[in-house]
C-alpha positions as CSV (number, residue, x, y, z in Angstrom):
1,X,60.0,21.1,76.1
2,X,60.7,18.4,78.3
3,X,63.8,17.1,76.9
4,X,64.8,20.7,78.2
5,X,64.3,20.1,81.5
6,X,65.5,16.5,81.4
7,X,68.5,16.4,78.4
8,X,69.0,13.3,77.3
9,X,72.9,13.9,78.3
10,X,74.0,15.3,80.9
11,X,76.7,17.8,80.5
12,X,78.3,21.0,81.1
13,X,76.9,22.4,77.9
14,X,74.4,25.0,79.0
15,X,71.7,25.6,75.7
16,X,69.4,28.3,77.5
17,X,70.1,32.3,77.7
18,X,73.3,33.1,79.5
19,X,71.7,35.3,81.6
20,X,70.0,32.3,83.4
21,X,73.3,31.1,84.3
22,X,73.9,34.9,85.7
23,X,70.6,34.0,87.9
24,X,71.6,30.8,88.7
25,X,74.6,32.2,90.6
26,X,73.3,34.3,93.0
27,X,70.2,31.4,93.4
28,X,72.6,28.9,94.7
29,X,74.7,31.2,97.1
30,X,71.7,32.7,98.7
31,X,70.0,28.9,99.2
32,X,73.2,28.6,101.1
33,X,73.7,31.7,102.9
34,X,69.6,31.1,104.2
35,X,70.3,27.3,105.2
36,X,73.4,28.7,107.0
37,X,71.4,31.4,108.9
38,X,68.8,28.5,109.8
39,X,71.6,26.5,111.2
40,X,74.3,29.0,112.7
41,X,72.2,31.5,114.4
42,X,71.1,31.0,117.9
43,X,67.2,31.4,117.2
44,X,67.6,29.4,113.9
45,X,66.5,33.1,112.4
46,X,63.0,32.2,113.6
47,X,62.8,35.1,115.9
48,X,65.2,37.5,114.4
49,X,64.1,37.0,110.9
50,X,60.9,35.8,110.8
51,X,59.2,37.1,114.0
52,X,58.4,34.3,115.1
53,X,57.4,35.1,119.1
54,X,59.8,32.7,120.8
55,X,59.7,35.2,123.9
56,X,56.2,34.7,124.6
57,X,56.7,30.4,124.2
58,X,57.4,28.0,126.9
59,X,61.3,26.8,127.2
60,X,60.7,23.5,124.9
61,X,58.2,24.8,122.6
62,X,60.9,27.6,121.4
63,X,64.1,24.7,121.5
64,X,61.2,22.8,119.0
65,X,60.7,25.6,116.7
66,X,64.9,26.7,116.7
67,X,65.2,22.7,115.7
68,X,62.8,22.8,113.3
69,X,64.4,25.8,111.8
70,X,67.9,24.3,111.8
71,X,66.9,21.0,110.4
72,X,65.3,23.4,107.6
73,X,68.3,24.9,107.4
74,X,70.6,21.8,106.5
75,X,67.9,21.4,103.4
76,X,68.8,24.9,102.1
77,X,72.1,24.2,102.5
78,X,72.2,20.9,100.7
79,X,70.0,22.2,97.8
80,X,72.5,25.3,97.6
81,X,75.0,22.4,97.0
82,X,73.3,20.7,94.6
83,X,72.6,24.2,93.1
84,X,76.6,24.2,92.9
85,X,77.5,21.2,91.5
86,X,75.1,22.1,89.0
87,X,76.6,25.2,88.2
88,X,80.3,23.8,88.4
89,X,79.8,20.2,86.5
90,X,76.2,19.4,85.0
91,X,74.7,22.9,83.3
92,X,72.1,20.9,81.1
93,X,70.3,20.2,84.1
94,X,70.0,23.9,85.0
95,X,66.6,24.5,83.8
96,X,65.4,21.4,85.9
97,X,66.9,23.3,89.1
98,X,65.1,26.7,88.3
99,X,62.2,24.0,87.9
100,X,62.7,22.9,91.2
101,X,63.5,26.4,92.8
102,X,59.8,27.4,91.4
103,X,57.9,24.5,92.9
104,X,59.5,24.7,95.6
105,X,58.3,28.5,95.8
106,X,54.8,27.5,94.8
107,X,54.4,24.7,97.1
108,X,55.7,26.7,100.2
109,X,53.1,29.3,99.3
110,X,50.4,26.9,99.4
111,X,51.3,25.4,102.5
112,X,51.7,28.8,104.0
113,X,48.0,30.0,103.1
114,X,46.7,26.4,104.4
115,X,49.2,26.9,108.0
116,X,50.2,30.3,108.3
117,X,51.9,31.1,111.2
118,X,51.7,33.5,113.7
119,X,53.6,36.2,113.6
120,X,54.8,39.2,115.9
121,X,55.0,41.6,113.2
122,X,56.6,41.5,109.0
123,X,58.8,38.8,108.5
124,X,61.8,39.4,107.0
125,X,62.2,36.5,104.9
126,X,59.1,37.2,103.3
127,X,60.7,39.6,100.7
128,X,63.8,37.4,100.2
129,X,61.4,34.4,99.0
130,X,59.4,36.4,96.5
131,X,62.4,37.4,95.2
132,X,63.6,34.1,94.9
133,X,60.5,33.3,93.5
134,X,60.9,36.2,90.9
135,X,64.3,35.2,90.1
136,X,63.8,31.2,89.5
137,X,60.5,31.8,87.2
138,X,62.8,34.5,85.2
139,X,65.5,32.1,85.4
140,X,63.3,29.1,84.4
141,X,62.2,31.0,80.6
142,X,65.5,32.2,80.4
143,X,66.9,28.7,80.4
144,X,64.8,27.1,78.4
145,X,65.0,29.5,75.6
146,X,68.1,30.1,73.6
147,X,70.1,29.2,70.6
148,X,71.6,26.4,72.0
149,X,68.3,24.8,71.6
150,X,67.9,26.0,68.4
151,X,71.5,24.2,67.2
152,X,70.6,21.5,68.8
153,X,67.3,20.8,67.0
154,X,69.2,22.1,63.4
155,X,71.6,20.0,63.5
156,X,69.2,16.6,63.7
């Protein structure tokens, strides 16, 4: 299983399910599109996506939070890159990305129940990240099942 999720080459033969690589698309372009949201809006999306009340904070105290949002942001971005480059040159290291997109999920559900914040209402980018939760532990079986790894193991 682990020489799965780290080949012992890395190429642009993918071995899982195909349709992980139809996940994977949509994956990397919406790690993008939410780092470019951080970054580009004015708020950083805390208010206007996540409800954050930046209203109700003092001048520097919001400045901190749109910051911290933004610098969040260039994160996303970069790991949407990586996503790509993935995608575009090194597809045996897909199932270590889906890897990555679920811990990543995991671990920003555990800090969120030990620091929640505090909220003016639903957040909006609560959906989004179960569903990209969803999608990366579909994405993560997907691609580390297949013939490809059946071939693989035949043919030693």
């Amino acid at each position: 299983m682990l020489s799965r999720i780290f080949p012992g080459r890395v190429d642009n033969r993918f071995r899982g399910r195909t349709l992980a690589l139809w996940l994977f698309v949509p994956l990397a372009l919406l790690k993008l599109a939410l780092g470019l949201v951080h970054i580009l809006r004015a708020d950083g999306g805390a208010q206007s996506v996540s409800t954050i009340p930046l209203d109700t904070y003092p001048a520097g105290a919001s400045q901190n939070v749109i910051a911290l949002m933004a610098r969040m942001g260039a994160e996303q971005v970069l790991l949407g890159l990586l996503f790509l480059v993935v995608l575009l040159r090194y597809r045996a290291l897909v199932p270590l990305m889906f890897l990555l997109a679920v811990a990543h999920y995991a671990l920003s559900q555990v800090v969120a129940t030990m620091k929640p914040l505090a909220l003016a209402g639903v957040s909006g980018a609560a959906t989004m990240h179960m569903v990209i939760g969803v999608v990366s532990i579909a994405g993560l079986l997907l691609s580390l099942s297949g013939r490809g790894y059946r071939r693989t193991l035949s043919s030693l």
